[in-house]
N, CA and C of each residue as an Amber inpcrd file, in Angstrom:
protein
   219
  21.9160000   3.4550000  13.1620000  21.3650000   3.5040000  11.8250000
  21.8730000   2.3260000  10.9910000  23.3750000   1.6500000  11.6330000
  23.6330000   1.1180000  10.5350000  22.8710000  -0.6780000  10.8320000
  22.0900000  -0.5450000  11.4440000  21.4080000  -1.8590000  12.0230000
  20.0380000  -1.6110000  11.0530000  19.6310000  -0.7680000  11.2010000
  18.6210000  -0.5490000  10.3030000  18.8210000  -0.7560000   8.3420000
  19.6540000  -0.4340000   8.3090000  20.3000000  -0.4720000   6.6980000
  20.7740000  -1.8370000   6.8360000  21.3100000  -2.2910000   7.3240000
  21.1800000  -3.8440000   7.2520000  20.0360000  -5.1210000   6.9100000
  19.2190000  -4.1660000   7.9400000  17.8540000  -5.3590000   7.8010000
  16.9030000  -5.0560000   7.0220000  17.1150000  -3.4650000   6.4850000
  15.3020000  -2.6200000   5.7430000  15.3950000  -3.7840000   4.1660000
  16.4730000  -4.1000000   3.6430000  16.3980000  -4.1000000   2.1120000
  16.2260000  -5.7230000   2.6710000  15.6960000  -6.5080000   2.2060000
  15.7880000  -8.3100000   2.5410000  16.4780000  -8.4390000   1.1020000
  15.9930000  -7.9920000  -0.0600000  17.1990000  -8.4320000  -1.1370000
  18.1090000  -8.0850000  -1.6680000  19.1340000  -7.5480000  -0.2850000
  20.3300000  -7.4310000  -0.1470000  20.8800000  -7.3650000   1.2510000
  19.9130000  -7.9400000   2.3840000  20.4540000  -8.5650000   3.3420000
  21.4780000  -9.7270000   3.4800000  22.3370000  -9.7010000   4.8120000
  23.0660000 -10.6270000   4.6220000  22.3720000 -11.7590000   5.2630000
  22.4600000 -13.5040000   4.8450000  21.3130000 -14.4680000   5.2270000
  21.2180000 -14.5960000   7.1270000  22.5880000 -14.5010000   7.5520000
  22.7740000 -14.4540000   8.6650000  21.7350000 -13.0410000   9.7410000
  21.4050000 -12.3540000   8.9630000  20.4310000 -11.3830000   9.4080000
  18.7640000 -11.6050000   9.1400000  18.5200000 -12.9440000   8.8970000
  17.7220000 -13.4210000   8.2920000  15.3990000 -12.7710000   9.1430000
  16.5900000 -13.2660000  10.3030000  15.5920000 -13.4940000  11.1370000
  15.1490000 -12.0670000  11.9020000  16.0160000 -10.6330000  11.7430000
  15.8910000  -9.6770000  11.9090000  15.2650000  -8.7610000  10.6400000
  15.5700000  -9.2510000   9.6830000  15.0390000  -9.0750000   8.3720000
  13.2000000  -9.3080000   8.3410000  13.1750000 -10.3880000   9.0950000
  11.5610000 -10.4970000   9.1100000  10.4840000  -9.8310000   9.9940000
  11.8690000  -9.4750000  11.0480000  10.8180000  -8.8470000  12.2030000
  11.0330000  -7.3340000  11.5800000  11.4350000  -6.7000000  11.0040000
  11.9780000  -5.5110000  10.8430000  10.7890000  -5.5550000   9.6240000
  10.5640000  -6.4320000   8.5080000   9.7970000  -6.2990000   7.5820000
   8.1950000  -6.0940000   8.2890000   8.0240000  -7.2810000   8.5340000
   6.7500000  -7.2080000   9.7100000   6.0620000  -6.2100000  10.7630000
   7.1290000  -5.4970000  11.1530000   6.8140000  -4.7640000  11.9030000
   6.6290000  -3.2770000  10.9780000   7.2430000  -2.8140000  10.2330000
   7.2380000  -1.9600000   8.8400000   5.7490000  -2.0010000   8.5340000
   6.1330000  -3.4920000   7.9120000   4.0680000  -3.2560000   7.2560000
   2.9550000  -3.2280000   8.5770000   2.8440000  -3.6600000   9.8690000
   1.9060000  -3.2980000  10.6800000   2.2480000  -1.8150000  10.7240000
   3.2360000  -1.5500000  10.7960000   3.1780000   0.4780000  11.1980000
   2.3440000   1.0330000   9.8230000   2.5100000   0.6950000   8.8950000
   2.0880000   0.7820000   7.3260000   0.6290000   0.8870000   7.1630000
   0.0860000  -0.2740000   7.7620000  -1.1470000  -0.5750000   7.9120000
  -2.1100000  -0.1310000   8.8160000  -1.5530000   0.4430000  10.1570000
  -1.8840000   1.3800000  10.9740000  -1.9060000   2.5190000  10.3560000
  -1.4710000   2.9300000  10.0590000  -1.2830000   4.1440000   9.4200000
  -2.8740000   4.9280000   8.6730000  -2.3030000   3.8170000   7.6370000
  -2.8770000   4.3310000   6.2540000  -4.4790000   3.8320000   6.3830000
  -4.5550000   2.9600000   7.5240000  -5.8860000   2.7550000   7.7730000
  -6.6820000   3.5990000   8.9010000  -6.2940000   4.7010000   9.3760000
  -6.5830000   5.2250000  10.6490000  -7.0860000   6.5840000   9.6710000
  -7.7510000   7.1350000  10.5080000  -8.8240000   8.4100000  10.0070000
  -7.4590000   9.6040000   8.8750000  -6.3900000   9.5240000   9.8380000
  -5.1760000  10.6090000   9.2190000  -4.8750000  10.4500000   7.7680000
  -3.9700000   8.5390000   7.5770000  -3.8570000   8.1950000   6.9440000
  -4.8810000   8.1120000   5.4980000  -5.8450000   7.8370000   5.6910000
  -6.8680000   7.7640000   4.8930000  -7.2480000   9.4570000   4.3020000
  -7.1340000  10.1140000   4.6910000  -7.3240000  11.4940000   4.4720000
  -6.2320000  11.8510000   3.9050000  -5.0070000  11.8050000   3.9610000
  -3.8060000  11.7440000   3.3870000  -3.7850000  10.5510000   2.0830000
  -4.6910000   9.8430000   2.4130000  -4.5050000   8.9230000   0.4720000
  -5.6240000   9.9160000  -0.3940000  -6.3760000  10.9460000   0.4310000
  -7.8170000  11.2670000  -0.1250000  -8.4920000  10.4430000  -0.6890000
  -8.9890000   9.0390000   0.2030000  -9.7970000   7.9300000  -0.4060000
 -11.3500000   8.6450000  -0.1200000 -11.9180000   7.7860000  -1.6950000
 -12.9280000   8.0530000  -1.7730000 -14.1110000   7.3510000  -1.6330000
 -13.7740000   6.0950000  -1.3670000 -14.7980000   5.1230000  -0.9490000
 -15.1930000   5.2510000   0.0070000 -15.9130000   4.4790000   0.2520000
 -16.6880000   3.9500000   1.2080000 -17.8950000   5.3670000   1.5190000
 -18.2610000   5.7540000   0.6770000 -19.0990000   7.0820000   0.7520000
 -20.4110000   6.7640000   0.0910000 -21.2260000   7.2550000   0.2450000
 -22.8760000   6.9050000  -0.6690000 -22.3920000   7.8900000  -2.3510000
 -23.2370000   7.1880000  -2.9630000 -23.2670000   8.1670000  -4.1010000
 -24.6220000   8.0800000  -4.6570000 -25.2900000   9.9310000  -5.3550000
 -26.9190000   8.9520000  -5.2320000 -26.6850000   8.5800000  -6.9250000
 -25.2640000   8.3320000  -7.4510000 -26.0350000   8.1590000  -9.1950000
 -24.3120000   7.4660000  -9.4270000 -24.2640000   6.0350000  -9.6800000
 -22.7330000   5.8910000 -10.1320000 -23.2160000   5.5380000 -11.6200000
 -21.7620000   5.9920000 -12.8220000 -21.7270000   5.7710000 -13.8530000
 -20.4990000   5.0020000 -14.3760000 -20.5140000   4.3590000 -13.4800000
 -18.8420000   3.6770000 -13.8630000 -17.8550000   4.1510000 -13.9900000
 -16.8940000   3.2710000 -13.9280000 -15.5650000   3.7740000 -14.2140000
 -15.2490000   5.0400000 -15.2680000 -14.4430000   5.9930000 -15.2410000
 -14.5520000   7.0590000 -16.1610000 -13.7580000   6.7320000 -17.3290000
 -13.8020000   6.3870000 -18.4330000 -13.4430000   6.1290000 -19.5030000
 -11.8330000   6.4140000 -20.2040000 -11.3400000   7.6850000 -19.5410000
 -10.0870000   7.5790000 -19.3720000  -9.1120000   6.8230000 -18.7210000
  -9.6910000   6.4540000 -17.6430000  -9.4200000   5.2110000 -16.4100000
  -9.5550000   3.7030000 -17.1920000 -10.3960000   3.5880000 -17.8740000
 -11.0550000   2.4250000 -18.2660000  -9.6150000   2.1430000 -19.3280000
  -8.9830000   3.3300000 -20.6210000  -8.5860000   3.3550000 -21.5540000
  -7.4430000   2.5030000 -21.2510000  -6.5880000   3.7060000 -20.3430000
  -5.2250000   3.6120000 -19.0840000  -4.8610000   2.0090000 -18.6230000
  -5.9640000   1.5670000 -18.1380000  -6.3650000   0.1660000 -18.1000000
  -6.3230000  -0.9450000 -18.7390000  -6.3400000  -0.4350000 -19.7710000
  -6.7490000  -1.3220000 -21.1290000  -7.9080000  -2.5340000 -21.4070000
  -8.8060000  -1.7740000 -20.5700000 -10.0220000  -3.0070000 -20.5070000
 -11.1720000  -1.7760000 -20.8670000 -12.6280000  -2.5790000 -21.1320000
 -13.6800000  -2.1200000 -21.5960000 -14.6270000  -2.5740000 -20.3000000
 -15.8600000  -1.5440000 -20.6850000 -16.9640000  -1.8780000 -19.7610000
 -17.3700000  -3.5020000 -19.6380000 -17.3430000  -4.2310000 -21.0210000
 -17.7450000  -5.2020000 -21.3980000 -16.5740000  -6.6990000 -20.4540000
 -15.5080000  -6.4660000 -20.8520000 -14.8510000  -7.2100000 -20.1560000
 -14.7940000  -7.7200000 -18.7330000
């Protein structure tokens, strides 16, 4: 474990771990990206795209507020 706590944080790695730091980062975000892109993952974010809709009305106005932007912008 303590190889792992070494390399997970890069800004507070030591430089000499530099190069384990990247493969350890790298390899993190492909597991990450597998993941969250595979049928499970995606069901677990409850994404809602990529679906038909027969009537969109834009962004919902509370969203829009939160945001701080307008339809117009």
């Amino acid at each position: 474990m303590q190889v792992i706590d070494d390399i997970a944080w890069p800004a507070t790695a030591k430089p000499e771990l530099s190069h384990g730091v990247a493969f350890f980062t790298e390899f993190r975000d492909m597991t990450a990206t597998g993941f969250w892109t595979s049928k499970v993952g995606i069901e677990d974010l409850q994404y809602m795209g990529n679906r038909p809709v027969a009537e969109w009305n834009g962004c919902p106005d509370a969203a829009m507020q939160h945001l701080g932007v307008t339809h117009t912008d």
